[in-house]
C-alpha positions as CSV (number, residue, x, y, z in Angstrom):
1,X,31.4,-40.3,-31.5
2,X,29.2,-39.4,-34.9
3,X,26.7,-36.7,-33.8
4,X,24.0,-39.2,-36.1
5,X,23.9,-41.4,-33.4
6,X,23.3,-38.3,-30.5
7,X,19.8,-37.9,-29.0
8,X,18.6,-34.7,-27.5
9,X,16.1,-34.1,-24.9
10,X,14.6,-30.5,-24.0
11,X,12.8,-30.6,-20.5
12,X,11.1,-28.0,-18.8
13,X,13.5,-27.0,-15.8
14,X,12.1,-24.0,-13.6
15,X,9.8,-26.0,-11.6
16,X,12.5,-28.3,-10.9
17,X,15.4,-25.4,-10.1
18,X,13.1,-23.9,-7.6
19,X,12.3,-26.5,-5.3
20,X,15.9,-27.6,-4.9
21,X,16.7,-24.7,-4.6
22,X,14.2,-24.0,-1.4
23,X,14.9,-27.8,-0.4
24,X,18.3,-26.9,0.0
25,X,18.1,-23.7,2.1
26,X,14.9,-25.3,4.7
27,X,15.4,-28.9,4.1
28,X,12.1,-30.7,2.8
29,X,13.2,-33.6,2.0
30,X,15.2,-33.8,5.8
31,X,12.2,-33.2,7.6
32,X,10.0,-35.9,5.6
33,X,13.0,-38.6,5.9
34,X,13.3,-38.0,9.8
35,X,9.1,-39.2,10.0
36,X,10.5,-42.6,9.0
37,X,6.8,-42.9,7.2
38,X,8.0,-44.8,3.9
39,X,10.8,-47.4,4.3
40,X,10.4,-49.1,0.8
41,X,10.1,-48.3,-2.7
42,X,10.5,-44.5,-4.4
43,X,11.4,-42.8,-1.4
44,X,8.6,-40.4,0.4
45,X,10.5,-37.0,-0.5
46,X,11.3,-37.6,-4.1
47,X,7.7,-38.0,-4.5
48,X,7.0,-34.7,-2.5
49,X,9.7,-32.6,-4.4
50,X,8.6,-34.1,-7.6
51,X,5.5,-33.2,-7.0
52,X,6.2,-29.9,-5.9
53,X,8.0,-29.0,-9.1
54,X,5.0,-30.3,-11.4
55,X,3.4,-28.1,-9.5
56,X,5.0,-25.1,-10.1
57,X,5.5,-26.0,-13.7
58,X,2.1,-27.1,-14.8
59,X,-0.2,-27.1,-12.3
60,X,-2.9,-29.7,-13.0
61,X,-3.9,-33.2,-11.4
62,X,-1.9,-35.7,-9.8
63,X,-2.3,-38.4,-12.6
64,X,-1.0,-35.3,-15.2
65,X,1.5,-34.2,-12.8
66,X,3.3,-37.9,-12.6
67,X,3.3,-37.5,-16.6
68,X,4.8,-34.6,-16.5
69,X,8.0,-35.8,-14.0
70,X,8.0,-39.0,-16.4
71,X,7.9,-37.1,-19.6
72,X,8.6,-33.5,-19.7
73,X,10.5,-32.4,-16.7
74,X,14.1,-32.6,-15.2
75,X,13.4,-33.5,-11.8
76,X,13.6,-37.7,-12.1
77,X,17.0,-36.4,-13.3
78,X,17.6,-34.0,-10.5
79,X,16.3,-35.8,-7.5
80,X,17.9,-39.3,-9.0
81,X,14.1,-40.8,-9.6
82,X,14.4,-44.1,-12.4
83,X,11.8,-43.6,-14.4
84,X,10.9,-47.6,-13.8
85,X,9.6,-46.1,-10.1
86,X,7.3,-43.3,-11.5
87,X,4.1,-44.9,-11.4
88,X,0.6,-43.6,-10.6
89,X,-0.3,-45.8,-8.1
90,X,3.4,-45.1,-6.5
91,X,2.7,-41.5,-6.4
92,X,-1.2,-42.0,-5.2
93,X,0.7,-43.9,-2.1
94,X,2.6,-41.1,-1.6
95,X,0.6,-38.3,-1.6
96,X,-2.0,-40.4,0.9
97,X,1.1,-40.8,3.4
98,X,1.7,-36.9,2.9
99,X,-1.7,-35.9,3.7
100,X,-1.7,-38.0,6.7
101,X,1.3,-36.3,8.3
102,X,0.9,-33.1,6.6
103,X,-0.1,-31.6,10.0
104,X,3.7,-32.5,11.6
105,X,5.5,-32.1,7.6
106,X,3.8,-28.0,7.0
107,X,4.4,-26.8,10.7
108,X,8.4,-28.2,10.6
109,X,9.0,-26.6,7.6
110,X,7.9,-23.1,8.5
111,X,9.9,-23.7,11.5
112,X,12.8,-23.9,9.1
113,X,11.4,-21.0,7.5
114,X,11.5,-19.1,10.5
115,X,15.0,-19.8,11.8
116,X,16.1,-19.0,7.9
117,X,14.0,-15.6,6.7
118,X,12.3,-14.7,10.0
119,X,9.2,-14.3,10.4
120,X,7.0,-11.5,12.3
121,X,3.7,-12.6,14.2
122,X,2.7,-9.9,15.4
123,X,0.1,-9.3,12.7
124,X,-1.3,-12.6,11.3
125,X,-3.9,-12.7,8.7
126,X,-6.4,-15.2,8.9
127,X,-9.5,-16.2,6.1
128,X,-11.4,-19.1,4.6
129,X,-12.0,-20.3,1.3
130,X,-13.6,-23.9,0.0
131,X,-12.4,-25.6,-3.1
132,X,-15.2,-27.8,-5.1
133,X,-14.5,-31.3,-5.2
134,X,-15.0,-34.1,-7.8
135,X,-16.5,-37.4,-6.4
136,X,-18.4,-38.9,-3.2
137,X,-16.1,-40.9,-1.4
138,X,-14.6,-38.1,0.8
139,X,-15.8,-37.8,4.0
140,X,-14.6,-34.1,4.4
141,X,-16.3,-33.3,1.3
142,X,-20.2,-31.9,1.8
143,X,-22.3,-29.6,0.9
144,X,-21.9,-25.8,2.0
145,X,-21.9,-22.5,1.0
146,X,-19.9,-22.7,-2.0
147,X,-17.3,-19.3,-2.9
148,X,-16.6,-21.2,-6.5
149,X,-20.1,-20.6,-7.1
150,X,-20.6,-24.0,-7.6
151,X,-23.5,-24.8,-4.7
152,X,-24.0,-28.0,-6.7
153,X,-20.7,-29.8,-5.6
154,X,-19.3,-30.9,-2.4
155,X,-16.2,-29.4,-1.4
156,X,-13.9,-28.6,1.4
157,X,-13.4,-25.8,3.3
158,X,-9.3,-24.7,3.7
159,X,-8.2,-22.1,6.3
160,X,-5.0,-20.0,6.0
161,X,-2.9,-18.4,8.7
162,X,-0.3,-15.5,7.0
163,X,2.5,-13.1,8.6
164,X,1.6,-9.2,7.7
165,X,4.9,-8.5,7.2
166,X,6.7,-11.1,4.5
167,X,3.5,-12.4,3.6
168,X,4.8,-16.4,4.5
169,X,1.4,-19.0,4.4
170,X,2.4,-20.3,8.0
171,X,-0.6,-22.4,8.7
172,X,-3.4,-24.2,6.6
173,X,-5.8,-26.4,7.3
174,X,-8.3,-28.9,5.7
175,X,-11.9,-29.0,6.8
176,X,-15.3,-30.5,6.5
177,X,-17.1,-28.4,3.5
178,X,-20.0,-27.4,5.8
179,X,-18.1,-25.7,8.7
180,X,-18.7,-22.3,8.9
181,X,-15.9,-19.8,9.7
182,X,-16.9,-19.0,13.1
183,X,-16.0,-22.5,14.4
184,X,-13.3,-22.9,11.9
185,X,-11.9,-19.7,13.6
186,X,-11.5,-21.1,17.0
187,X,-9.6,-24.8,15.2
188,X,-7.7,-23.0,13.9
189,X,-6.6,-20.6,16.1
190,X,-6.2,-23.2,19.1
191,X,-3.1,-24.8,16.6
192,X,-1.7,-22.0,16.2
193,X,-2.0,-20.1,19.4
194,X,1.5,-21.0,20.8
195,X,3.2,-19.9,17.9
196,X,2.1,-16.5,18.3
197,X,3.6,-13.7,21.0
198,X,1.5,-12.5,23.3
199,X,1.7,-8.8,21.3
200,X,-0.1,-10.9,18.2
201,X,-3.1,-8.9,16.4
202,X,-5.3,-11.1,14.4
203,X,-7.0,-9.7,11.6
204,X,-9.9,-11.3,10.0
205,X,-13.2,-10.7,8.3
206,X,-16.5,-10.9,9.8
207,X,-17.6,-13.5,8.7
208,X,-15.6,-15.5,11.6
209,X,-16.5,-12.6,13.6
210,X,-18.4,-13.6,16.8
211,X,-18.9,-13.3,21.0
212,X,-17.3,-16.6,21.3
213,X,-14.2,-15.6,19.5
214,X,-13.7,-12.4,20.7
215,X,-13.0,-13.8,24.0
216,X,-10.8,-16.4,22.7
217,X,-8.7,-14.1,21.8
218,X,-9.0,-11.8,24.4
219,X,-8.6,-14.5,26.9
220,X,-5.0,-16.1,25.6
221,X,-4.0,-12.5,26.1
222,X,-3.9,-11.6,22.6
223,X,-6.0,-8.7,20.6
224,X,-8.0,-8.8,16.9
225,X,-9.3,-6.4,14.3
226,X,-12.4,-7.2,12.7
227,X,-15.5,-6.1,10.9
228,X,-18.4,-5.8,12.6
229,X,-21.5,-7.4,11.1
230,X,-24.1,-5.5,8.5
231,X,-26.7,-6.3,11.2
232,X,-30.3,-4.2,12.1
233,X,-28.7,-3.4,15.3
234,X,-25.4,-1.7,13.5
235,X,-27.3,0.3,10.4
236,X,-29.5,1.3,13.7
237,X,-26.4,2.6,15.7
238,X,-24.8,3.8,12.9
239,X,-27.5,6.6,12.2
240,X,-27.0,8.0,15.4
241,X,-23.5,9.1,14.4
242,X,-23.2,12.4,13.8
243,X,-21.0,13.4,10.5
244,X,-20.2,16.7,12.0
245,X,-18.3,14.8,15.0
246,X,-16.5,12.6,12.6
247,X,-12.8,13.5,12.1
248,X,-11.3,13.4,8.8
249,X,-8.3,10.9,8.5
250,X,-7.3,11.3,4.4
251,X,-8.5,12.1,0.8
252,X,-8.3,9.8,-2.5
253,X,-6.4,11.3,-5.3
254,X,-10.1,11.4,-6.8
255,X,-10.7,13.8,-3.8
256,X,-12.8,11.8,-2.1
257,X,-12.0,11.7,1.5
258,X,-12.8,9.0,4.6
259,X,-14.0,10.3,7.9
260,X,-14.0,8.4,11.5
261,X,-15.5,8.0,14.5
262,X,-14.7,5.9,17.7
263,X,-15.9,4.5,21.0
264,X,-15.1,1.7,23.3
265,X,-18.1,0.1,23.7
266,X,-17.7,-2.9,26.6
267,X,-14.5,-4.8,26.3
268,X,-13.7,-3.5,22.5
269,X,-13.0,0.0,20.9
270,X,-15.6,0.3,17.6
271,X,-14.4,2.7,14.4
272,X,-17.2,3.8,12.2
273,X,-16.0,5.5,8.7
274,X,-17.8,7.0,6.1
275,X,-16.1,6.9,2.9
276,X,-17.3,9.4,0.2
277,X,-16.0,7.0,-2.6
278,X,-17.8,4.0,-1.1
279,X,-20.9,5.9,-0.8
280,X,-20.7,7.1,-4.3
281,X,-20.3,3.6,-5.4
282,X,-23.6,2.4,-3.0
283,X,-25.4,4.8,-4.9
284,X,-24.1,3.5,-7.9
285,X,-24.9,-0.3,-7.1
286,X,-28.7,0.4,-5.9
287,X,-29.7,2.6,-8.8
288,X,-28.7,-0.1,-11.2
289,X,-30.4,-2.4,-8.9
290,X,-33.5,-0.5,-9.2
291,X,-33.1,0.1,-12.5
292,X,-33.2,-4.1,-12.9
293,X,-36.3,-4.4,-11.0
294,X,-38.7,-2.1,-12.5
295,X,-37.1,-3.2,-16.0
296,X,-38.7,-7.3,-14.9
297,X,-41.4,-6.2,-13.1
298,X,-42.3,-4.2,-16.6
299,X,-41.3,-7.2,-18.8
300,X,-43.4,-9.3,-16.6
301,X,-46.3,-7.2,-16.8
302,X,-46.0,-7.1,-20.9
303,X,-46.0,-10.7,-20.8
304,X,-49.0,-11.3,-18.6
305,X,-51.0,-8.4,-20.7
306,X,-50.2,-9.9,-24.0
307,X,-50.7,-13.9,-23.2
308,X,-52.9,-14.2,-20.1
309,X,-52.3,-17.4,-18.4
310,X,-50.5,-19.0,-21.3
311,X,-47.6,-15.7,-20.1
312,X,-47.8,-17.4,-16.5
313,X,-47.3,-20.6,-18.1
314,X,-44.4,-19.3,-20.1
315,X,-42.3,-17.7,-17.0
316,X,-42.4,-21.3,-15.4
317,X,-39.0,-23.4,-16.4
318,X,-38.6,-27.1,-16.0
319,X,-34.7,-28.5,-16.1
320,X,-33.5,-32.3,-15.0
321,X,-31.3,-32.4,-12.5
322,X,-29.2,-35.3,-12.6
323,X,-26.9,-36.7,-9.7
324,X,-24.3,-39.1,-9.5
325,X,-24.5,-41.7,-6.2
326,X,-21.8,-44.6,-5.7
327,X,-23.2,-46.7,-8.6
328,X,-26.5,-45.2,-9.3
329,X,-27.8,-42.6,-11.5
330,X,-30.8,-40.6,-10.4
331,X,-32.7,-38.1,-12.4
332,X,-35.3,-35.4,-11.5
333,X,-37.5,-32.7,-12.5
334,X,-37.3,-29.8,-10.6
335,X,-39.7,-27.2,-11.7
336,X,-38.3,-23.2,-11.1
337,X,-41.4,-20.4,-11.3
338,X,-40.7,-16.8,-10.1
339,X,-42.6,-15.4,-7.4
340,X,-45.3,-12.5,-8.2
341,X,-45.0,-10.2,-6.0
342,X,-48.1,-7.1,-5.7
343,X,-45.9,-4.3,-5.3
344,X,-46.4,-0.5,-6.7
345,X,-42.9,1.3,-8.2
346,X,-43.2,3.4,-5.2
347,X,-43.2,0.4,-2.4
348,X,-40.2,-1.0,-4.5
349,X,-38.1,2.5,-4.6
350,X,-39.2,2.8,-1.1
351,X,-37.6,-0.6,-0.3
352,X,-34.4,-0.2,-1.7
353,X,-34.0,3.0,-0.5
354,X,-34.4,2.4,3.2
355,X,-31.3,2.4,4.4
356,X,-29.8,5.2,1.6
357,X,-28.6,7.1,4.3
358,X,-25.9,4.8,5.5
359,X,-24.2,4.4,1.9
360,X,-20.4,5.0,2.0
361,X,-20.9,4.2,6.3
362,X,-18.7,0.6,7.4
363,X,-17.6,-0.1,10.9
364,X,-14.5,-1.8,12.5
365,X,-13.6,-3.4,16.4
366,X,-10.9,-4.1,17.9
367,X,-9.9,-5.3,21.3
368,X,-6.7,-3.1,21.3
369,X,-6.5,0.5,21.4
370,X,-6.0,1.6,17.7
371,X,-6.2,5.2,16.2
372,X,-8.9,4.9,13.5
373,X,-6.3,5.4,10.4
374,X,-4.3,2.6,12.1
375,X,-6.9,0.2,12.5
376,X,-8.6,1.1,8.8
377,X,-4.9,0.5,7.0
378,X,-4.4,-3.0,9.1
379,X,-7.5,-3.7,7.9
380,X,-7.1,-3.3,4.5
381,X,-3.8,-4.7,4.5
382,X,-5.9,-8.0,4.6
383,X,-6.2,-8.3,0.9
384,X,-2.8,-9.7,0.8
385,X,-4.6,-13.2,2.2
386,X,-7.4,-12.7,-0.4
387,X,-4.4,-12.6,-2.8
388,X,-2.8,-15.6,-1.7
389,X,-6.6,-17.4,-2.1
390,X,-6.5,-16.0,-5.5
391,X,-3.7,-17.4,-6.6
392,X,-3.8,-21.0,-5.0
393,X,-6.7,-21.1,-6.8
394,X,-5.9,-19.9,-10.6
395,X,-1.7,-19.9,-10.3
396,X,-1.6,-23.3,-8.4
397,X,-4.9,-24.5,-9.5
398,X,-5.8,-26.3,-5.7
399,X,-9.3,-26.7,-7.5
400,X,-11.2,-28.6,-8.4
401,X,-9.3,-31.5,-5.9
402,X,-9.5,-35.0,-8.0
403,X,-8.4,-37.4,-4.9
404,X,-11.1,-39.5,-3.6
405,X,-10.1,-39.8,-0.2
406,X,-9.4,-37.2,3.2
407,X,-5.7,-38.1,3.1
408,X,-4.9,-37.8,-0.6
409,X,-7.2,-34.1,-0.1
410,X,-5.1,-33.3,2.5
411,X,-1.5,-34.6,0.8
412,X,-3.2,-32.1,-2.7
413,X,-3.5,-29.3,-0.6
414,X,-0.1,-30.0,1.3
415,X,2.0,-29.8,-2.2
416,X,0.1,-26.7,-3.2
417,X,0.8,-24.9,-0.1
418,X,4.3,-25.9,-0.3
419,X,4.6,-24.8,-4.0
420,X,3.2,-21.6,-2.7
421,X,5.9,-21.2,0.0
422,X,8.6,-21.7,-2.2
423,X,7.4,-19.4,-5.3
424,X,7.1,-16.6,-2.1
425,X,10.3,-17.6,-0.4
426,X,12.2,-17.0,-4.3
427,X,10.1,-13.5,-4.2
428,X,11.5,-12.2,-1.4
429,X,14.9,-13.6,-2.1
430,X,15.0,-12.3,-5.6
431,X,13.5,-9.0,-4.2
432,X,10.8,-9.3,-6.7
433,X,7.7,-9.2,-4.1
434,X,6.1,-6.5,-6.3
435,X,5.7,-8.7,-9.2
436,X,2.9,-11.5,-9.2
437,X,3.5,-15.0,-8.7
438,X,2.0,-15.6,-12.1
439,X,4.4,-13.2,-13.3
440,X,6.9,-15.0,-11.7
441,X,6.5,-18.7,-12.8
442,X,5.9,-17.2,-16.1
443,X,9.1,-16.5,-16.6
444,X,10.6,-19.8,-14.3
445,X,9.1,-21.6,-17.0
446,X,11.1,-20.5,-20.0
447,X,13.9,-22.5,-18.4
448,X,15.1,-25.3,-20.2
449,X,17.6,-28.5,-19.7
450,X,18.6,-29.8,-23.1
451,X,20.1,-33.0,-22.8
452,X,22.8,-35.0,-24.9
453,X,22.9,-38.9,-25.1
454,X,25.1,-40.9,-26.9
455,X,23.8,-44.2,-28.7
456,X,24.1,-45.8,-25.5
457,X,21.7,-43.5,-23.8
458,X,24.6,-42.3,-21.7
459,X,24.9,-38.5,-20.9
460,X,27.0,-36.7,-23.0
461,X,26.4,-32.7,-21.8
462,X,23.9,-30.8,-19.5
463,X,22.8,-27.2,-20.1
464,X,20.4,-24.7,-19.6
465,X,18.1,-22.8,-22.8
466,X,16.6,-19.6,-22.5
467,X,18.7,-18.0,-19.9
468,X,17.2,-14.5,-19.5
469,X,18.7,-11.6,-17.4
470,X,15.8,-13.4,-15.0
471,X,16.5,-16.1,-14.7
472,X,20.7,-15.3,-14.6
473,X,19.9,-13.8,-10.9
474,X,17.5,-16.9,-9.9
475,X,20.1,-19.1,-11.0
476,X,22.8,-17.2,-8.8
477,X,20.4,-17.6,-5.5
């Protein structure tokens, strides 16, 4: 045939790779069939695996994602999709059935995850994050304490259960915005608690730390690792501690070294450390923070001296505030003046410098017997979660979620987890775990499929573009 009459298409192909990949070796797309939840129609799993691979290839929204499979990627090729059946509404469907089973779809397919890579639970990582959310139908969606820094929007909060070891997302969960982690905790540890051996450790900040909790765990015959609250009572204990009786457990390269000392107080063994690098960066933190105050309080004081009342006038600001209902618009005034305070530079410094003697001082319990250097490395192993936040956040891009309804948040969330899963599962196959998942899909997204057709549109030749050394070994998983 004359080569005039060929058409080529390029289509990004990493995304798409991947998730067969994975759905080959733990079966996504068997465990979503056996539900029986979508008997007509584009099939339930081509829309999950599609998904999944816009995912991984250009994270964005659901209505850019279905462009992307209808457009730019290979995977209506690879999972046999026509490209009649890729429709917004079609895919909207979907991802509201997914949502609604995500809690039987997540748990099966880390129970393929186990049987395949297996998984250790005897250190499990639990934290909290909320993603910001765009609209007002949601019921799951409400005002809270916002860690986008965006206290003007709803949003939802999502709670993530993850193995020490591989670092495998085993458990997630989709909450009101408003819960706070305390009673989030205990959710979702009652889901997970018969996954876990009796030998299981749960580490988790303290911000979920609580009386109630403590004897959940304690009680199911498990143990936990926490930090203990920066309360009155604590700084108050922890001056009683005598540095002398402290034992030293390492040193920085910087030199700076961290000292410990223990007790079992009740039911739980406590760990207080003092950390000479800490303590020099407490120091650090509250002189610049004094350095901020007496810099207003002497800019205030110019402005008062120089313009009388008209100054006062001048440090009150007015801004409109404008907030979207279901079909109304309503706009407000809200008036922001800051609060004069009569305070000398020595009641300030005095202030501030209260509780000076406890910089570089932290403190850690635990209902099992740990050695102090034990129980401080666990405990900062628990950045790895913080990591895995980070990333479903600004790899996956989870927020801001643009569904309108709990089942199409919860089917968002399920194809970002599950896009997480797989980018870790290729990590540990590929024996790349040190490298980033941005790192990663940054390179998974230099593969290509370029595409021959004849006049006919029929397919003439398949191959792949831009075959590194890479992506030679991911191709050979």
């Amino acid at each position: 045939m004359n080569s005039a009459y060929e058409c080529i298409n390029t289509l990004h192909a990493g995304g798409t790779e991947l998730t067969k990949k994975m759905d080959n070796q733990i079966g996504l797309s068997r465990i979503i069939n056996a539900l029986e939840i979508k008997r007509k129609g584009l099939p339930l799993d081509e829309i999950a695996l599609s998904l999944v691979s816009a995912r991984i290839d250009n994270p964005d929204s659901v209505l850019k994602s279905v462009k992307h499979v209808r457009e730019a990627s290979s995977a209506a090729l690879e999972f046999d999709i026509k490209p009649e059946e890729i429709h917004e509404r079609t895919y909207y469907r979907g991802l509201e059935l997914l949502g609604k089973n995500a809690e039987r779809i997540y748990p099966s397919l880390i129970d393929k995850v186990n049987k395949k890579f297996g998984l250790d639970l005897n250190y499990v990582f639990i934290d909290w994050t909320s993603s910001f959310f765009n609209g007002d139908s949601c019921k799951l969606a409400k005002l809270g304490f916002s860690r986008d820094h965006r206290p003007d929007k709803k949003q939802v909060k999502i709670g993530l259960a993850m193995t020490a070891g591989k670092c495998i997302p085993f458990h997630f969960s989709v909450e009101e915005g408003n819960l706070v982690d305390t009673k989030q905790f205990r959710k979702d540890y009652r889901t997970i608690e018969s996954r876990l051996p009796k030998t299981a450790l749960m580490i988790f900040d303290k911000g979920a730390n609580s009386k109630e909790n403590g004897e959940l765990i304690r009680n199911s015959g498990r143990d936990y690792l926490t930090a203990i609250k920066n309360t009155t009572e604590l700084r108050e204990r922890m001056t009683q501690v005598d540095k002398s009786l402290m034992v030293e457990l390492f040193s920085y390269k910087t030199g700076d070294r961290v000292f410990a000392w223990w007790k079992k107080r009740d039911e739980v063994y406590e760990y207080f450390y003092f950390d000479e690098r800490k303590a020099k960066r407490d120091a650090k933190k509250r002189e610049g923070e004094i350095k901020k105050i007496l810099l207003e309080k002497e800019e205030l004081a110019k402005k008062i001296r120089g313009k009388g009342a008209k100054g006062l006038r001048r440090l009150t600001k007015r801004k409109k505030v404008t907030k979207e209902l279901n079909n109304v618009i309503v706009t407000t005034e809200v008036t922001i003046q800051k609060r004069l305070v009569k305070k000398t530079d020595e009641e300030i410094l005095a202030e501030l410098e209260k509780d000076k003697d406890l910089d570089g001082f932290f403190a850690l319990e635990s209902s099992r017997r740990l050695k102090p250097k034990r129980a401080l490395r666990l405990y900062r192993r628990k950045d790895k979660i913080e990591k895995l936040i980070c990333d479903l956040k600004n790899v996956h891009r989870i927020r801001p979620f643009r569904v309108w309804t709990d089942n199409a948040v919860k089917g968002a969330a399920l194809i970002c987890m599950i896009a997480t899963l797989f980018v870790g599962l290729c990590q540990q196959a590929m024996g790349v775990v040190g490298k980033t998942k941005k790192t990663l899909l940054d390179r998974l997204r230099r593969l290509t499929l370029v595409i021959t057709r004849d006049a006919f549109g029929v397919i003439i030749s398949k191959k792949f573009a831009n075959v590194t050394k890479f992506l030679e070994k991911f191709m050979d998983l």
